[in-house]
C-alpha positions in Angstrom: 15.9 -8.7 27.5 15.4 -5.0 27.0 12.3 -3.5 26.9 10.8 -2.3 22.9 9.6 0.6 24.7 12.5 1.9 26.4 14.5 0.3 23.0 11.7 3.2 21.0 12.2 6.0 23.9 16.4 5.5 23.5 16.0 6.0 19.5 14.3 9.1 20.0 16.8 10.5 22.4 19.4 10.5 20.4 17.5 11.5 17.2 17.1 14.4 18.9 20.6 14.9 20.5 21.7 14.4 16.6 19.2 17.3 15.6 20.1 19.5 18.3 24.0 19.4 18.0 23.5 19.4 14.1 22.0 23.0 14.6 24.1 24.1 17.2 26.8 24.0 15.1 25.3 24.9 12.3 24.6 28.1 14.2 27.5 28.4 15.6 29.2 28.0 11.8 27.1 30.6 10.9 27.5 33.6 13.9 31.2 33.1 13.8 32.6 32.1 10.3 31.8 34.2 7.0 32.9 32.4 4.0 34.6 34.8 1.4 37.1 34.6 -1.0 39.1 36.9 -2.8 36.6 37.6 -5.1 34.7 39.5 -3.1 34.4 43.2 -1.6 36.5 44.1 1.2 33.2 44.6 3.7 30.0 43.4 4.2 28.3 46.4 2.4 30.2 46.2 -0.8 29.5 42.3 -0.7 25.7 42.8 -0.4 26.0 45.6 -3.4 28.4 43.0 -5.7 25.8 39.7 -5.0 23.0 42.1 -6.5 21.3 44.7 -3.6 19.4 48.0 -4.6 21.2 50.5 -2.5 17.9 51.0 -0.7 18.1 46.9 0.7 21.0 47.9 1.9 20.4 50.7 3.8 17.3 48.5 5.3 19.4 45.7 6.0 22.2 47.5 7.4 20.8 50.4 9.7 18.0 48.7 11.4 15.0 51.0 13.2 16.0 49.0 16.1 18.7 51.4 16.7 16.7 54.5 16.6 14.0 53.5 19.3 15.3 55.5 21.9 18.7 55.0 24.4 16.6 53.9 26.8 13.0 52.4 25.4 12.5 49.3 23.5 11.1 45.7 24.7 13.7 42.3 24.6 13.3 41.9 21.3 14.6 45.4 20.6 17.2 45.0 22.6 18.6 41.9 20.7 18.2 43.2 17.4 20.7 46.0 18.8 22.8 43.9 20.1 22.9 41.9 16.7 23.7 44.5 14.6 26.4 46.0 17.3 28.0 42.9 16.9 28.4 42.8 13.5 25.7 39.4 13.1 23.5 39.8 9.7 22.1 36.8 10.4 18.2 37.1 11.1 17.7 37.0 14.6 14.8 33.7 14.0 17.8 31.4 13.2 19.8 33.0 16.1 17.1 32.0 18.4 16.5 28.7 16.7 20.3 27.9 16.8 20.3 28.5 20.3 17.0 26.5 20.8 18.7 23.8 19.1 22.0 23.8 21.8 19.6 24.2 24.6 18.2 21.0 23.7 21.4 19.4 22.8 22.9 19.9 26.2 19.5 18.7 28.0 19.6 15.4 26.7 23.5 15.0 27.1 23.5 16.3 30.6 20.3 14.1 31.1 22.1 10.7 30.0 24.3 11.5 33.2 23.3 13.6 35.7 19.0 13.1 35.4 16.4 15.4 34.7 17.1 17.7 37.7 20.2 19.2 36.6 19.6 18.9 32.5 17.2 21.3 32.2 19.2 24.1 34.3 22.0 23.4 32.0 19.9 23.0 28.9 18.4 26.4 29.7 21.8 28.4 30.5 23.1 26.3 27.8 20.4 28.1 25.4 19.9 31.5 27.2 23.3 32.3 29.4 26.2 31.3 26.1 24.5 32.6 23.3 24.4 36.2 24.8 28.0 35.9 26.1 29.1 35.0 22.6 27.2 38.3 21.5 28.5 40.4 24.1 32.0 39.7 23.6 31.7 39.5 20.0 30.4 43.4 20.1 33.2 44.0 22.7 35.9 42.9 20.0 33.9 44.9 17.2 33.9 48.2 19.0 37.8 47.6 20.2 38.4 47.0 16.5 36.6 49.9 15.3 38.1 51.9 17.6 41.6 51.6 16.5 41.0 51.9 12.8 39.0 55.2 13.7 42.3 57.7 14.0 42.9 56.0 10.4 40.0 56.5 9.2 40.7 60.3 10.1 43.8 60.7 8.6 42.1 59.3 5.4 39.4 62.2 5.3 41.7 64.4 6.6 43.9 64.1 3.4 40.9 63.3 0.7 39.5 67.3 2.3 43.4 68.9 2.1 43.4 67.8 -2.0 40.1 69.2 -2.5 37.8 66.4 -1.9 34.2 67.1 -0.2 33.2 65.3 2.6 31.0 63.0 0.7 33.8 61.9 -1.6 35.9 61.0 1.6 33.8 59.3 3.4 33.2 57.5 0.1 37.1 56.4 0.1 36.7 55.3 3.6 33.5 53.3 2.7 35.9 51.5 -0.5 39.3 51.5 1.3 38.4 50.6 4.6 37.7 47.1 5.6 35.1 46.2 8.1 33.9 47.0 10.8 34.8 50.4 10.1 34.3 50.3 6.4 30.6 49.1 6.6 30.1 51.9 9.1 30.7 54.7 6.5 29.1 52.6 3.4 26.1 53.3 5.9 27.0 56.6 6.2 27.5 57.1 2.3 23.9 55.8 1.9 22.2 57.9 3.9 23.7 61.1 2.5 22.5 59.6 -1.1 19.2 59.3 0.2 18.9 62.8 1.3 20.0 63.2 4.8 22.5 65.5 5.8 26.4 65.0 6.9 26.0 65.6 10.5 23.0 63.0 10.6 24.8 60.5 9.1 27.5 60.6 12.0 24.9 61.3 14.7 23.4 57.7 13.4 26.9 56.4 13.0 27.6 57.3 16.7 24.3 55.9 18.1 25.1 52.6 16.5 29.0 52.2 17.5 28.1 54.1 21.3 31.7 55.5 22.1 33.1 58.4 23.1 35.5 58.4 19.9 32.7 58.2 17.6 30.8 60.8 19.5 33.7 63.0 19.1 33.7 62.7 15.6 30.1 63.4 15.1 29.7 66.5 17.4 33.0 67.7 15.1 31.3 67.0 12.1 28.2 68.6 13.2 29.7 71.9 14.5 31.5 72.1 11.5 28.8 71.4 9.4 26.9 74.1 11.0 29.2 77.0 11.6 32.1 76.3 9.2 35.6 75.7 9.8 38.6 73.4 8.8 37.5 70.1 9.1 40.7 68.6 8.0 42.2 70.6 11.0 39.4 69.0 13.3 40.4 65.7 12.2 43.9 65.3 12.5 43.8 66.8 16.1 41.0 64.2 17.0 43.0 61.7 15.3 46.0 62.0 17.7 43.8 63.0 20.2 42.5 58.8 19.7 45.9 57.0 19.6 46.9 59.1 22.8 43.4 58.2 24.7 45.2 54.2 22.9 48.7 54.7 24.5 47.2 55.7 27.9 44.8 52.6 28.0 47.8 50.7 27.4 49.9 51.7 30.1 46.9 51.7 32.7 46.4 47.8 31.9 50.0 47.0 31.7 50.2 48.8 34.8 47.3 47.2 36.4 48.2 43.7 35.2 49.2 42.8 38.7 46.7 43.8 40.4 43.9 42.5 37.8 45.5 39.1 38.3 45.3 39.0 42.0 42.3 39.8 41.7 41.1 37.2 40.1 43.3 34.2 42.1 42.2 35.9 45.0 38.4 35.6 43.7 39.1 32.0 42.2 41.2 30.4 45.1 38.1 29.7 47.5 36.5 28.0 44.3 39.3 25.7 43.8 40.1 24.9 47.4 36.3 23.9 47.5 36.4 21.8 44.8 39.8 19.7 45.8 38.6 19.2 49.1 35.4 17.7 47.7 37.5 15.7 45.0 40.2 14.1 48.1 38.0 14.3 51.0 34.1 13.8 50.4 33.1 13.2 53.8 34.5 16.6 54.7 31.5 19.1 53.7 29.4 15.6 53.5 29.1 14.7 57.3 27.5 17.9 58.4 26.0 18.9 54.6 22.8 17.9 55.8 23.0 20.2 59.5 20.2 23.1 59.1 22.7 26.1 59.4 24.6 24.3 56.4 22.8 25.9 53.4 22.7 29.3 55.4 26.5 29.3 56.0 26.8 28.6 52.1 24.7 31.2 50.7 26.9 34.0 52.9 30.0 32.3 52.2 29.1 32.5 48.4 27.7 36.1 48.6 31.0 37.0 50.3 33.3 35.9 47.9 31.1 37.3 45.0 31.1 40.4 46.9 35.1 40.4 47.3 35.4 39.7 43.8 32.9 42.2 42.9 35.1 45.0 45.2 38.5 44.1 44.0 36.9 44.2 40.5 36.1 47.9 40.9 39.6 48.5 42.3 41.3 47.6 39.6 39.2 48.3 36.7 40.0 51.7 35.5 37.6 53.8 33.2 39.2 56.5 30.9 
C-alpha cells in the first residue's frame, strides 16, 4: 500500500511540473510570437502610437538608457536589458526572467523523475540560464542580419524623398511609415528624437549604438559630416547603398565558398562525439572496465580539451570576417 506521504509529496511534484511548463510556454509564446492582424501598423512603433501611446512613452519604451551607459560599463542587468532591446523583445525583462525561472524548474523535476537529484539541478539550471540567452542571442543575430539587408533600401528611399525636395526629417519619416520592422522601428526612433529636439546626426549616432554594425556606422558618420559641413546627401546615400549590397554579394561568395570547409569542420569536431557515444551505446564494458583507473578522468579532461581546442582552431580557419 503506498505511503499518504509519498502519495502528498507525488501531488506536489507534478503541481509544480504543471506550473512550470505552463509558464515556460507561456514565455516562450510570448518572446517568439507577436499576435497582429491586419489591422494594425506595419511595426512595433506605429502599433504602440495606434493602441493609444503619447509619443513621449514611446520614445521611453523604445530607446532604453540601458543603451547609452557606456560600450563598455554597465552591471548584468544592464547588459540584458541591451540585449533585450537588440533583439527586438518589448517584453519586460521581470517576465523574461520569471519565464525562464519557470522552465528551469520544469526541467528539474522532469529530469529528476529519471535521472535523480544529481543531474536535475545541472540541467534545471542550464535549462533556465544556458537556453534562454541562446534564444536571445540568435534572436539579435537574425534582427541585425535582417536590418542589415533592408538598410541599402532604406537608402534608396531617402535618397529619392532628398532628390524631390524632401528634408531629411520628412524621409526619415517615409522610412519610419513604409518600412516594416526591424528597420522601420529603428527610424520611428529616430523620427522621435528629432521631434523632441535633438539633432539629425544624434539621432543616427543613437541609431548606430543600438544596431552596432559597421553599415549603420557608415550611415551615421555620413549623416553627421554632412550635417556638419554640407554636401549632397542623396549622393552619399546611393554610393553607401551599393557600397552595402556589394559588402552582401561578397559575404555570399565567401560562405558559399567556405561551405566545404565550414562543414568539415564541424564532422571533424562532432565525429569523436559520436564515436564515443556508439561505443558506449554497443559496448558498455569498453570505457566501463578501466572507468574507474585513476589516470581515467585525467585522460578525459585532455581528450575533451583537445577536441574543443581542434574545434575551436578549425573554427577560426574557416570563419572569415569582412
Amino acid at each position: 500500500m503506498m505511503d499518504l506521504q509519498t502519495f502528498d509529496l507525488n501531488i506536489f511534484v507534478y503541481i509544480f511540473v504543471f506550473v512550470g511548463v505552463l509558464l515556460a510556454y507561456e514565455g516562450v509564446v510570448q518572446l517568439l510570437f507577436r499576435r497582429e492582424t491586419q489591422g494594425e501598423a506595419r511595426n512595433r512603433r506605429m502599433k504602440m502610437i495606434q493602441r493609444g501611446a503619447s509619443t513621449d512613452q514611446v520614445l521611453q519604451l523604445l530607446r532604453d538608457p540601458a543603451m547609452f551607459s557606456g560600450e563598455t560599463k554597465g552591471g548584468p542587468i544592464t547588459r540584458f536589458r541591451r540585449l533585450l532591446i537588440q533583439a527586438g523583445v518589448t517584453i519586460r525583462p521581470a517576465w523574461i526572467l520569471l519565464g525562464a525561472i519557470g522552465l528551469g524548474v520544469a526541467a528539474f523535476f522532469s529530469a529528476n523523475l529519471f535521472l535523480g537529484p544529481n543531474l536535475a539541478v545541472p540541467i534545471g539550471i542550464v535549462v533556465a540560464v544556458i537556453l534562454p540567452f541562446f534564444v536571445l542571442v540568435g534572436m539579435k543575430s537574425a534582427r541585425l542580419q535582417k536590418l542589415t539587408k533592408q538598410l541599402p533600401d532604406t537608402r534608396d528611399l531617402m535618397s529619392r524623398g532628398l532628390k524631390v525636395g524632401h528634408p531629411v526629417a520628412v524621409t526619415i519619416g517615409n522610412v519610419a511609415s513604409d518600412m516594416p520592422d526591424p528597420i522601420g522601428t529603428e527610424f520611428g526612433i529616430i523620427q522621435d528624437q528629432i521631434n523632441y529636439g535633438d539633432d539629425v546626426a544624434t539621432a543616427f549616432h543613437d541609431f548606430a549604438k543600438r544596431v552596432s554594425t559597421e553599415d549603420a556606422n557608415y550611415l551615421a558618420v555620413s549623416i553627421g559630416i554632412q550635417h556638419g559641413t554640407g554636401g549632397n546627401l542623396s549622393r552619399i546615400l546611393n554610393v553607401l547603398s551599393q557600397v552595402i549590397r556589394d559588402r552582401q554579394i561578397m559575404r555570399k561568395k565567401i560562405k558559399a565558398i567556405s561551405a566545404e570547409g565550414r562543414l568539415s569542420g564541424l564532422i571533424l569536431t562532432a565525429l569523436p562525439v559520436f564515436i564515443y557515444l556508439t561505443i558506449e551505446v554497443s559496448s558498455p564494458s569498453f570505457y566501463g572496465d578501466v572507468r574507474s583507473d585513476p589516470l581515467f578522468p585525467t585522460f578525459a579532461m585532455i581528450i575533451v580539451g583537445l577536441i574543443a581546442v581542434q574545434g575551436l582552431i578549425l573554427f577560426r580557419l574557416v570563419n572569415f570576417k569582412f
